[in-house]
Backbone as CSV, one residue per row, in Angstrom:
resi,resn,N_x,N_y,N_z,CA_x,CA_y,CA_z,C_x,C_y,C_z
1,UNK,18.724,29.166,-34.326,19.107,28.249,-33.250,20.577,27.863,-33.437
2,UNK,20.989,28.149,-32.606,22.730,27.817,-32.764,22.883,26.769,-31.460
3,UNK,23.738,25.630,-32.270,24.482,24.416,-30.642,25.523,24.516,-30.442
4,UNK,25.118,24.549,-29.455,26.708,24.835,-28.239,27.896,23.989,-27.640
5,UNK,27.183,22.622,-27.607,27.458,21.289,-27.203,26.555,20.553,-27.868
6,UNK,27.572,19.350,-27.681,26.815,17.530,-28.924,27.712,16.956,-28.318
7,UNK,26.636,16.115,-27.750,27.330,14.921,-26.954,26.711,13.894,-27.547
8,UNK,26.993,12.354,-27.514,26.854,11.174,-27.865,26.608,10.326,-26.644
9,UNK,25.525,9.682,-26.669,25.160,8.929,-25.216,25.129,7.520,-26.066
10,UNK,25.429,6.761,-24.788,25.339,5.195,-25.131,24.732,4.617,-25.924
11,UNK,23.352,4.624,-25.378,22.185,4.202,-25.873,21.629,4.845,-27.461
12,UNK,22.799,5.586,-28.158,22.187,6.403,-29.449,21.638,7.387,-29.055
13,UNK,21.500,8.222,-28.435,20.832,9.403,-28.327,21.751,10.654,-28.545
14,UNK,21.425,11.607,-29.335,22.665,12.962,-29.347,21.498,13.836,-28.478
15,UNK,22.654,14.279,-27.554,22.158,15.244,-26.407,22.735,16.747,-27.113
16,UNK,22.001,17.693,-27.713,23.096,19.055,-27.511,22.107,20.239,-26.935
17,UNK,22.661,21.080,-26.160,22.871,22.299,-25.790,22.613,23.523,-26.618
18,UNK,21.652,24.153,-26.906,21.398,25.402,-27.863,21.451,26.467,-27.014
19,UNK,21.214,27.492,-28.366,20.822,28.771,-27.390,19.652,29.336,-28.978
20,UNK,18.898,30.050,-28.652,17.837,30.678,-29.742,18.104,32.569,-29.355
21,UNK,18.522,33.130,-29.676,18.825,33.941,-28.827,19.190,34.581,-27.549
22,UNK,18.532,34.505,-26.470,18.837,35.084,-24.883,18.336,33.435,-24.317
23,UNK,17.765,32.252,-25.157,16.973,31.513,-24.358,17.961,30.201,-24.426
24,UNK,18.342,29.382,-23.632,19.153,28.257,-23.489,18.356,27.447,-23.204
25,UNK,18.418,26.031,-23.858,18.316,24.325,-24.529,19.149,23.716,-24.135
26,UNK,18.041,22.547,-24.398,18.759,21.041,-24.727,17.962,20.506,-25.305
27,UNK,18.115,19.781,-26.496,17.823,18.590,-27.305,17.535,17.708,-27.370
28,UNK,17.168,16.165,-27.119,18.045,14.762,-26.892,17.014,14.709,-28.689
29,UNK,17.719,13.706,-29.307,16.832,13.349,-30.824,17.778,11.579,-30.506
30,UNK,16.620,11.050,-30.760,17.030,9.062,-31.029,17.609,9.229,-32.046
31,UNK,18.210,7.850,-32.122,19.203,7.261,-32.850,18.308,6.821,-34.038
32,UNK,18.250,6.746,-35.551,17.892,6.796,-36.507,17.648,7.408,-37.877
33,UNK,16.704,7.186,-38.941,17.088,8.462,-39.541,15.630,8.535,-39.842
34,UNK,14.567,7.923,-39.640,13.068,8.746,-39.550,12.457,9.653,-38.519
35,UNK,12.018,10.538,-38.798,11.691,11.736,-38.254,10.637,11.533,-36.982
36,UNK,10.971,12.330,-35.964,10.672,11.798,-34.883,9.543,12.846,-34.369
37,UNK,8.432,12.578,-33.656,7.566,13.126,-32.948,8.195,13.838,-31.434
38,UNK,7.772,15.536,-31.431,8.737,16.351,-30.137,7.972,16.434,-29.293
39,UNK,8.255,15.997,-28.205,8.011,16.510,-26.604,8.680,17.222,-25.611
40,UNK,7.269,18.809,-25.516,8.551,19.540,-24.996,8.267,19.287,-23.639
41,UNK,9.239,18.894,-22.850,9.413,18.809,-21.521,9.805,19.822,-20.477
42,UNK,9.155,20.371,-19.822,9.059,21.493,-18.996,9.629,20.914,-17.519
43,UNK,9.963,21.519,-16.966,10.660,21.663,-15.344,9.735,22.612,-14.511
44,UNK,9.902,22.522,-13.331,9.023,22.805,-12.403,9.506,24.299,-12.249
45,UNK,9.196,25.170,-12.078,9.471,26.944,-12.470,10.197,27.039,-11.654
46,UNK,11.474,27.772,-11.603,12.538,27.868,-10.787,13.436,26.925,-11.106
47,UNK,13.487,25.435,-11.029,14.585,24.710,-11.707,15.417,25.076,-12.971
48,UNK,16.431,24.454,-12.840,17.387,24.745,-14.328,17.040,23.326,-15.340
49,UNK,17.080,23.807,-16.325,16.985,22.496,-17.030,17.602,21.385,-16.650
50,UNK,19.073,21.839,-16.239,19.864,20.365,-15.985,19.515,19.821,-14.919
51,UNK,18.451,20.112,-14.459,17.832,19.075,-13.351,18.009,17.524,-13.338
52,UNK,18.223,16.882,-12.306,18.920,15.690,-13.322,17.660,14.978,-13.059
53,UNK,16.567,15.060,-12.768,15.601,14.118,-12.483,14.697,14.520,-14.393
54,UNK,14.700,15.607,-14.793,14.047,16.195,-16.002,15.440,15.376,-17.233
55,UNK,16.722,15.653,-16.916,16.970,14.737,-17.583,17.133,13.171,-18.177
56,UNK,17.051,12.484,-16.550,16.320,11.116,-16.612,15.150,10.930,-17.669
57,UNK,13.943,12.116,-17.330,13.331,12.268,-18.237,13.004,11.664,-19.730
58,UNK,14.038,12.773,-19.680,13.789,13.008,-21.294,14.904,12.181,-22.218
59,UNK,15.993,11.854,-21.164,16.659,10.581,-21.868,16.225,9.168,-21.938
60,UNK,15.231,9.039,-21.444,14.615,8.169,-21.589,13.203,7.570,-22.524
61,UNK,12.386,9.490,-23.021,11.666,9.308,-23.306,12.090,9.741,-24.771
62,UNK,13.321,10.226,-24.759,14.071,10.081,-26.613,14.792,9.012,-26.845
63,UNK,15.260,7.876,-26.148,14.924,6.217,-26.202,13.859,4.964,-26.778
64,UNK,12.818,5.941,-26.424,11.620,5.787,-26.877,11.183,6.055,-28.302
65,UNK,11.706,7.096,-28.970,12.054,7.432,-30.401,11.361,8.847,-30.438
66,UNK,11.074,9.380,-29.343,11.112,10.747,-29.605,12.043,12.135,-29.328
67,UNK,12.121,13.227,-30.297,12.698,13.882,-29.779,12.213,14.874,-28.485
68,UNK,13.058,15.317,-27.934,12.561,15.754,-26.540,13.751,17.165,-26.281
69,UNK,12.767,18.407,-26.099,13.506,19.670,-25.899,13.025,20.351,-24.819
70,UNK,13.742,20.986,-23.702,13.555,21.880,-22.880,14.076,22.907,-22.846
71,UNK,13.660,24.017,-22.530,14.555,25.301,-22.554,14.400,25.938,-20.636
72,UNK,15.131,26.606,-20.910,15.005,27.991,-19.208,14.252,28.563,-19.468
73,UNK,13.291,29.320,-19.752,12.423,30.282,-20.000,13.337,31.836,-19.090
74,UNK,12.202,32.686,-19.608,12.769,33.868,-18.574,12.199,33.822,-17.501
75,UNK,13.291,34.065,-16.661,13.125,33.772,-14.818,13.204,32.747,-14.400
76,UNK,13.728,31.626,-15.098,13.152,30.163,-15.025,15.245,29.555,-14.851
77,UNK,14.894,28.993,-13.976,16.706,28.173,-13.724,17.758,29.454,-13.706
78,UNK,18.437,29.059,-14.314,19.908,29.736,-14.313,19.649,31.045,-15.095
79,UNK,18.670,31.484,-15.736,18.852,33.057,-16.139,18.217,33.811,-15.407
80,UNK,18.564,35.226,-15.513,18.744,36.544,-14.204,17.367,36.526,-13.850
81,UNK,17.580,37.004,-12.839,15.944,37.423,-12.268,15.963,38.413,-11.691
82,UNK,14.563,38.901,-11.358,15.129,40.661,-10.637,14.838,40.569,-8.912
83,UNK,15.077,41.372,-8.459,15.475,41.356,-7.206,14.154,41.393,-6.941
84,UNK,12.956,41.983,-7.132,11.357,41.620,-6.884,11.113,40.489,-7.201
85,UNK,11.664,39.162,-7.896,11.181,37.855,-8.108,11.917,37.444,-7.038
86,UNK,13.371,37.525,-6.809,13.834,36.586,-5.882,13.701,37.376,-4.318
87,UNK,12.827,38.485,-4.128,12.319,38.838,-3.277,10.744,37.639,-2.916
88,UNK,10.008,37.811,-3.655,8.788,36.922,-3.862,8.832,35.627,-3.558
89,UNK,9.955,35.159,-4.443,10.418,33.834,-4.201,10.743,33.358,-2.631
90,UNK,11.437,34.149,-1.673,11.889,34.321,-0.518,10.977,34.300,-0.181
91,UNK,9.665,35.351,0.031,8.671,34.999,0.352,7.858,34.225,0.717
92,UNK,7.657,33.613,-0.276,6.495,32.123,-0.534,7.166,31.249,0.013
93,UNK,8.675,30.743,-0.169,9.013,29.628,0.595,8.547,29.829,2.095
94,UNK,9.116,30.949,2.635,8.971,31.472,4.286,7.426,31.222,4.643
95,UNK,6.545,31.840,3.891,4.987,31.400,3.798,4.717,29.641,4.260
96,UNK,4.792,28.799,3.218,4.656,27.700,2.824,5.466,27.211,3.978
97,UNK,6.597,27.185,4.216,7.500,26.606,5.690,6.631,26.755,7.161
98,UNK,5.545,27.977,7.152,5.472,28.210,7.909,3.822,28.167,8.195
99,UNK,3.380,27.645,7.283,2.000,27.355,6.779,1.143,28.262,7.283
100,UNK,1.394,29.348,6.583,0.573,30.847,6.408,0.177,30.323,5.052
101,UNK,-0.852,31.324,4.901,-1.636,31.797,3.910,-0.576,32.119,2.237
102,UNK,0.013,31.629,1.254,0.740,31.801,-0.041,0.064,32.230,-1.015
103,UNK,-1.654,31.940,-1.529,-1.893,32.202,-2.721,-1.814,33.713,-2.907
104,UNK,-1.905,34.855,-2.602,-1.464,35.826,-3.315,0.074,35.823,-3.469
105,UNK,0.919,35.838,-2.635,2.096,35.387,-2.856,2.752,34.540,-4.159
106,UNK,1.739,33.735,-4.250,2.408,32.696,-5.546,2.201,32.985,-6.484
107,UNK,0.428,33.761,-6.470,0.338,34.633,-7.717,0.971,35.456,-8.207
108,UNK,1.199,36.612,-7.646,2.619,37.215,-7.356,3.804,37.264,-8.616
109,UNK,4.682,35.629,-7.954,5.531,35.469,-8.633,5.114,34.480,-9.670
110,UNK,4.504,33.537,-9.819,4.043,32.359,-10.658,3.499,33.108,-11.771
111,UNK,2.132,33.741,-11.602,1.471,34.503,-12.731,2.334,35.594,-14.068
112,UNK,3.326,35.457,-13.366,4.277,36.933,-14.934,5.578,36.052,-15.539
113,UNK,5.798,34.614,-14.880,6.822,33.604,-14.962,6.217,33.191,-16.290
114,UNK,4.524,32.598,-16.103,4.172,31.767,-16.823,3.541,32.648,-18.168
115,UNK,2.877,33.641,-18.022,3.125,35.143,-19.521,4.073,34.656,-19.561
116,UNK,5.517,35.160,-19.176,6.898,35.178,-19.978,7.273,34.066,-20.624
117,UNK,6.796,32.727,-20.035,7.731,31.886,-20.724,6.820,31.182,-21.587
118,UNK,5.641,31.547,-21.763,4.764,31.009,-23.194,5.281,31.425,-24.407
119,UNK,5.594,32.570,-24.387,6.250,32.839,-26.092,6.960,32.625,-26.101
120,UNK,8.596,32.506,-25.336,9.853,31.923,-25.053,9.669,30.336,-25.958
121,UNK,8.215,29.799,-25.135,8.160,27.981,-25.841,7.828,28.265,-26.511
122,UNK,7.149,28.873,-27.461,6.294,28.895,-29.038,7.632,29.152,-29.735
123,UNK,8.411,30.257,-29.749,9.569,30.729,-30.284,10.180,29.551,-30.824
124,UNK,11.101,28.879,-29.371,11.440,27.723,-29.354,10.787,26.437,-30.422
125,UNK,9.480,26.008,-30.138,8.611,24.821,-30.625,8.733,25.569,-32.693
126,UNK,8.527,26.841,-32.870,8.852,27.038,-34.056,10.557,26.655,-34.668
127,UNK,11.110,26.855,-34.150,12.473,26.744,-34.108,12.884,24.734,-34.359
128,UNK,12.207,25.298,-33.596,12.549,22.976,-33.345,12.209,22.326,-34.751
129,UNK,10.283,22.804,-35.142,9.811,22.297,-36.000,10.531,22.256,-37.549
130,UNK,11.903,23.411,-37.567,12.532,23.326,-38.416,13.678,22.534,-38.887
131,UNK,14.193,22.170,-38.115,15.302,20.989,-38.115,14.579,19.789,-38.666
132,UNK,15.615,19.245,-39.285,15.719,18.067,-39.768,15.926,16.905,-38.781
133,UNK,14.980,15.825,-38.979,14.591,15.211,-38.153,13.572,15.047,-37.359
134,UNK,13.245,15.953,-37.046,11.836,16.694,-36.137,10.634,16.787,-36.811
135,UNK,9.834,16.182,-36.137,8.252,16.401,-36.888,7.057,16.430,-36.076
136,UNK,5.997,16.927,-36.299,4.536,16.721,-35.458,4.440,15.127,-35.668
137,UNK,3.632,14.715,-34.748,2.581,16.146,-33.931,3.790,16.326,-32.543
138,UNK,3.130,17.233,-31.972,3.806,17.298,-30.535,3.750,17.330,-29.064
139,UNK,3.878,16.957,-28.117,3.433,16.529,-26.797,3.899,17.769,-25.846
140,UNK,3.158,17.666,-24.865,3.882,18.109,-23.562,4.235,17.425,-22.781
141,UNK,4.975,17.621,-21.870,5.240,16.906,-20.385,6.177,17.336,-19.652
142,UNK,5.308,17.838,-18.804,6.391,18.342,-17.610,5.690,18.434,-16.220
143,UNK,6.187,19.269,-14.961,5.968,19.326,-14.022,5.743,20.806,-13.715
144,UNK,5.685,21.662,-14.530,5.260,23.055,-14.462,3.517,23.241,-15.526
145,UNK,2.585,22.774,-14.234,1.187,22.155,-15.001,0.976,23.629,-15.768
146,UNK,1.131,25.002,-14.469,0.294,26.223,-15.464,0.853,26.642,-16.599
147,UNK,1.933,26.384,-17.344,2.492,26.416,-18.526,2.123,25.821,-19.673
148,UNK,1.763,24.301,-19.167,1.297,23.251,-19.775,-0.072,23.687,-20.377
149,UNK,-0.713,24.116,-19.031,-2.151,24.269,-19.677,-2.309,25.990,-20.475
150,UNK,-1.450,26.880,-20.176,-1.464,27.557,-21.038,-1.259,27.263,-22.299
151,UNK,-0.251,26.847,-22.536,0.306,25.923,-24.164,-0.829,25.499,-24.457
152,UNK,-1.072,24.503,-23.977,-2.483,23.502,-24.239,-3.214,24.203,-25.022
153,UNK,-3.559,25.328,-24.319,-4.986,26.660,-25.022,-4.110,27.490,-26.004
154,UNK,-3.149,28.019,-26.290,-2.694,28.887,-27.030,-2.298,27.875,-28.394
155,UNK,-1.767,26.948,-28.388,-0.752,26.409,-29.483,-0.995,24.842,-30.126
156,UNK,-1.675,25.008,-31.206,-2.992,24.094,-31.475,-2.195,22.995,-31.732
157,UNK,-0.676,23.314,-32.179,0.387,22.127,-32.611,0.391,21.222,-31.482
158,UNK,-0.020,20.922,-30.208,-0.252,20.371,-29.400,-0.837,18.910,-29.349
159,UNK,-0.427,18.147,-29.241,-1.660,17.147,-29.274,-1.980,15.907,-28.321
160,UNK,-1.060,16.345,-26.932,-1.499,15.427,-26.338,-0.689,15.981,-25.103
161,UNK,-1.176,16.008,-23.873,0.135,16.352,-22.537,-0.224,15.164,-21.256
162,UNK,0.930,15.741,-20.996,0.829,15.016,-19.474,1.401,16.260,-18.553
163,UNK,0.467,16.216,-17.607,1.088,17.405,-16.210,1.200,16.520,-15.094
164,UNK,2.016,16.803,-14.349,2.013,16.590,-13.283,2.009,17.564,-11.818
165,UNK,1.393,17.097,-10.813,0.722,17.606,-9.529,-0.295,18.595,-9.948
166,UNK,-0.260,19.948,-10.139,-0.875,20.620,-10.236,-2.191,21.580,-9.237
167,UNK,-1.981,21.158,-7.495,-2.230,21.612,-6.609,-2.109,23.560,-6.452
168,UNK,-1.182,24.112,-6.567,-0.529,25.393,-7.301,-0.839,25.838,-8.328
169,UNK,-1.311,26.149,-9.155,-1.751,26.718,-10.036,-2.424,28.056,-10.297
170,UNK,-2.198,29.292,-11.211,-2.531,30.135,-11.073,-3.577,30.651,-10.430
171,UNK,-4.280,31.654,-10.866,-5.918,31.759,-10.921,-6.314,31.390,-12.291
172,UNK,-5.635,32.344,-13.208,-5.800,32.378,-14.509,-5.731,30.775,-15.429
173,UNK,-5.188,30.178,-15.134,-4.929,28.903,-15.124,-6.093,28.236,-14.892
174,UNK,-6.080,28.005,-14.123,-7.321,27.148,-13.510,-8.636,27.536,-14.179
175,UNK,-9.224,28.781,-14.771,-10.019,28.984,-15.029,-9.913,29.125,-15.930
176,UNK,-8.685,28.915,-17.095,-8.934,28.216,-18.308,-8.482,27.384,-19.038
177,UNK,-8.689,25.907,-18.122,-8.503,24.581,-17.988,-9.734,24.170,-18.918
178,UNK,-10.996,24.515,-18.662,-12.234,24.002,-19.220,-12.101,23.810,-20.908
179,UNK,-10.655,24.907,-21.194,-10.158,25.220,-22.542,-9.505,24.289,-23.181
180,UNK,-8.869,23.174,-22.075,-7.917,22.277,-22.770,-8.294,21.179,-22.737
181,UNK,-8.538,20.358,-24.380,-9.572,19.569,-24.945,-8.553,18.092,-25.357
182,UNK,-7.031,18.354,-25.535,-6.568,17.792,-25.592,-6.461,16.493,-24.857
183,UNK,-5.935,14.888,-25.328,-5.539,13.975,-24.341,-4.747,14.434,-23.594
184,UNK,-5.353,14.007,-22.213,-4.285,14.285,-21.096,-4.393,13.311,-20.047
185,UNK,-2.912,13.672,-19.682,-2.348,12.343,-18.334,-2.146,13.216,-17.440
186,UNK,-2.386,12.876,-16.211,-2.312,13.776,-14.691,-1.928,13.198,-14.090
187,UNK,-0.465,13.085,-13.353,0.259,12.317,-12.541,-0.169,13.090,-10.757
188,UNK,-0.472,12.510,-10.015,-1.134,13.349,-8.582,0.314,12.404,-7.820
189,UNK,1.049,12.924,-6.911,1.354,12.603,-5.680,0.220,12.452,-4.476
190,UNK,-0.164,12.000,-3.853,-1.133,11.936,-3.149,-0.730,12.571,-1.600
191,UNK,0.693,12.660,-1.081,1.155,12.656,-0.060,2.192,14.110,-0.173
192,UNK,1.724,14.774,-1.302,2.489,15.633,-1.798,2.595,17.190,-0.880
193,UNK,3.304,17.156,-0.391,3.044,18.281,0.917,2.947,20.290,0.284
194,UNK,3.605,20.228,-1.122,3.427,20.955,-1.988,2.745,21.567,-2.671
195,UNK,1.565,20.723,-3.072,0.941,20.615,-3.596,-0.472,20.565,-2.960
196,UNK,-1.630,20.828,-3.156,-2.844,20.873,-1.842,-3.774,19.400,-3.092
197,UNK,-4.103,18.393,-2.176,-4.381,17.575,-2.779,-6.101,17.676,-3.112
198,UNK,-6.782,18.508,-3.180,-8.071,18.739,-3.303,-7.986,19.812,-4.725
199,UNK,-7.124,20.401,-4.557,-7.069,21.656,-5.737,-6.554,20.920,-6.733
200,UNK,-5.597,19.724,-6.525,-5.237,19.380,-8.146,-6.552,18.369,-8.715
201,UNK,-6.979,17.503,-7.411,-8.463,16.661,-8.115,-9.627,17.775,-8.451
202,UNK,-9.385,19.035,-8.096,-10.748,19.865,-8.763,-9.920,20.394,-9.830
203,UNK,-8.892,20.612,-10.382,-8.552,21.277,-11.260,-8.486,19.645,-12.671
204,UNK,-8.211,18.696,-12.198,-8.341,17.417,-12.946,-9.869,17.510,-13.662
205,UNK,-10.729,17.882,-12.478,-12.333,17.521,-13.179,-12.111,18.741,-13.883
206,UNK,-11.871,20.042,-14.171,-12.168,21.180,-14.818,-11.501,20.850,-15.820
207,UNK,-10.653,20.042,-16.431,-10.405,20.133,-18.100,-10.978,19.728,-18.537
208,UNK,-10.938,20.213,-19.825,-12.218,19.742,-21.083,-12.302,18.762,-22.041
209,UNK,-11.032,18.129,-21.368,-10.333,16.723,-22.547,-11.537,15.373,-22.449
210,UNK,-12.000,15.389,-23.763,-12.907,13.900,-23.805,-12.123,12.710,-23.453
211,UNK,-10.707,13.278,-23.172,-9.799,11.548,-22.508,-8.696,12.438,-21.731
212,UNK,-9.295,11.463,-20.602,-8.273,12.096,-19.429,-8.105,11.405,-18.699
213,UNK,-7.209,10.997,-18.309,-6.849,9.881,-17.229,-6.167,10.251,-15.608
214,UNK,-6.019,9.873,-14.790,-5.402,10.500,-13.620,-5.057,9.148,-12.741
215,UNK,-3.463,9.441,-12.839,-2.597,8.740,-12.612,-2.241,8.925,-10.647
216,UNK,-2.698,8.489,-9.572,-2.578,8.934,-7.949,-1.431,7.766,-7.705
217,UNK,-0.495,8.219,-7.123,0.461,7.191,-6.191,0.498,7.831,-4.897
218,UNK,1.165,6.754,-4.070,1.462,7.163,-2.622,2.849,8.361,-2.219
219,UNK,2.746,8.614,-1.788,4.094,9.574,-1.633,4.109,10.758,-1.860
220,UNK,5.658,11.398,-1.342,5.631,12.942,-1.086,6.168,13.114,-2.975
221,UNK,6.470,14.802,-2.924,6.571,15.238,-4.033,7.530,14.896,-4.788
222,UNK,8.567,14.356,-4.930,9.487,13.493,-5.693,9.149,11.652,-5.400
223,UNK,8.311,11.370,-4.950,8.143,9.585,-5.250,7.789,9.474,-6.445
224,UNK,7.278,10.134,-7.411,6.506,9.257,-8.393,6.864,7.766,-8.562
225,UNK,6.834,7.238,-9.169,6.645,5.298,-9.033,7.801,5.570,-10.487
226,UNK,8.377,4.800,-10.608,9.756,4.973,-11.860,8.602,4.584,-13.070
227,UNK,7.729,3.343,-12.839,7.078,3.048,-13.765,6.040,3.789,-14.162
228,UNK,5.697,4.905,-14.074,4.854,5.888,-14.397,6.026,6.744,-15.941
229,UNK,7.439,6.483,-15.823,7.853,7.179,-17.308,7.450,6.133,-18.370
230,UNK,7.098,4.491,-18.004,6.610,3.898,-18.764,5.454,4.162,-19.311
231,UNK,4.758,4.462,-18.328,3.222,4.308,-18.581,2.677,5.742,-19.340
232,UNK,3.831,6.767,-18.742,3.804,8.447,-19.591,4.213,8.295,-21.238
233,UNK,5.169,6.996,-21.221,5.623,7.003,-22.682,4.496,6.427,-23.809
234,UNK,3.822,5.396,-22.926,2.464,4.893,-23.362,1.377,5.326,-24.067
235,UNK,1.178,6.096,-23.292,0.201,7.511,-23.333,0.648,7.765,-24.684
236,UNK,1.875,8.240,-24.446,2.238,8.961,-25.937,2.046,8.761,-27.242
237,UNK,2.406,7.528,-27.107,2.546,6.696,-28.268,1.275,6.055,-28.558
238,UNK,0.378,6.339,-28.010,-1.099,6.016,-28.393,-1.521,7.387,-29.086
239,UNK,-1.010,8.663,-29.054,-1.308,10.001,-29.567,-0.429,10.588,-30.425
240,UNK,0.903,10.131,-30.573,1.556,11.038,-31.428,2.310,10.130,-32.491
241,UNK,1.891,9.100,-32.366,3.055,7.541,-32.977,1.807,6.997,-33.883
């Protein structure tokens, strides 16, 4: 893991910029010198990390005293894609705008995004676990749920997530949700035009977590309620603190 940038934020937090080979980071680690519990924070597939709503995020939730890492995955933000993804991609929006029929479409492109960028995060989450400073257990949280719940099932270092919407979701995904036993938080938009609001409450009942909570607000797909990063940090810190 090599850094690229180190920045210094107000509040004590060092923000830097990696790269692990072909795969590009960011960091945030609190201000202190005991070793901090990681949450990797995922972006919604297609975004770049520097999303600034994912960095609100996670500067907030390494405030909190954890460290917090995201990467691009392959195909994911700012690295290349091939002209059959951003063919696909073209696609599904035109679909969805036009409220035709998307799920093969999304499968399509969603289903070989989320293969690719599972070992990309394990790579990564090994990588992390080595630095100084950094320690289990470790969280998820993000807004790219079929990733989440892949992780969930593959990578036992896991121990607690939060997804959000989750209407979209693979096939493969969905049907092995029953797999992920972990605590989990489910943030639903209710008004979420993105998202099909029946598929994320049946995909909510299909996990296998003996604690699961499900978090519904009013609004389209960016309202969440601000006080839901409180209540996400909560969560946490009842599981990894």
């Amino acid at each position: 893991m090599h850094f690229t940038t180190e920045r210094h934020l107000d509040d004590g937090i060092l923000e830097r910029e990696f790269t692990l080979g072909e795969i590009p980071g960011t960091l945030w680690t609190p201000g202190g010198s005991a070793p901090a519990p990681l949450i990797l924070m995922s972006h919604n597939n297609g975004l770049p990390k520097s999303d600034p709503r994912l960095m609100a995020r996670a500067r907030y939730t390494a405030g909190r005293g954890y460290a917090v890492a995201t990467i691009d995955a392959a195909g994911c933000g700012d690295r290349p894609r091939s002209a059959a993804d951003e063919q696909a991609r073209t696609d599904l929006q035109r679909a969805i705008r036009a409220g035709e029929p998307a799920d093969e479409l999304f499968e399509s492109l969603i289903g070989p995004l989320v293969e690719n960028a599972v070992p990309e995060w394990r790579t990564t989450l090994d990588a992390l676990l080595e630095l100084p400073g950094i320690d289990g257990p470790v969280g998820y949280s993000g807004g790219w749920t079929a990733l989440g719940i892949r992780l969930a099932v593959t990578e036992p270092r896991i121990a607690a997530a939060g997804f959000f919407a989750g209407g979209f979701v693979p096939r493969a995904q969905r049907e092995e949700a029953h797999l992920v036993t972990v605590p989990l938080l489910f943030l639903l938009q209710w008004d979420d035009e993105g998202n099909p609001r029946q598929r994320a409450l049946d995909l909510f009942d299909a996990f296998g977590s003996k604690e699961k909570t499900l978090h519904a607000n009013l609004g389209g797909h960016t309202g969440t309620p601000a006080f839901e990063l409180e209540d996400g940090c909560r969560f946490l810190d009842r599981h990894l603190k």
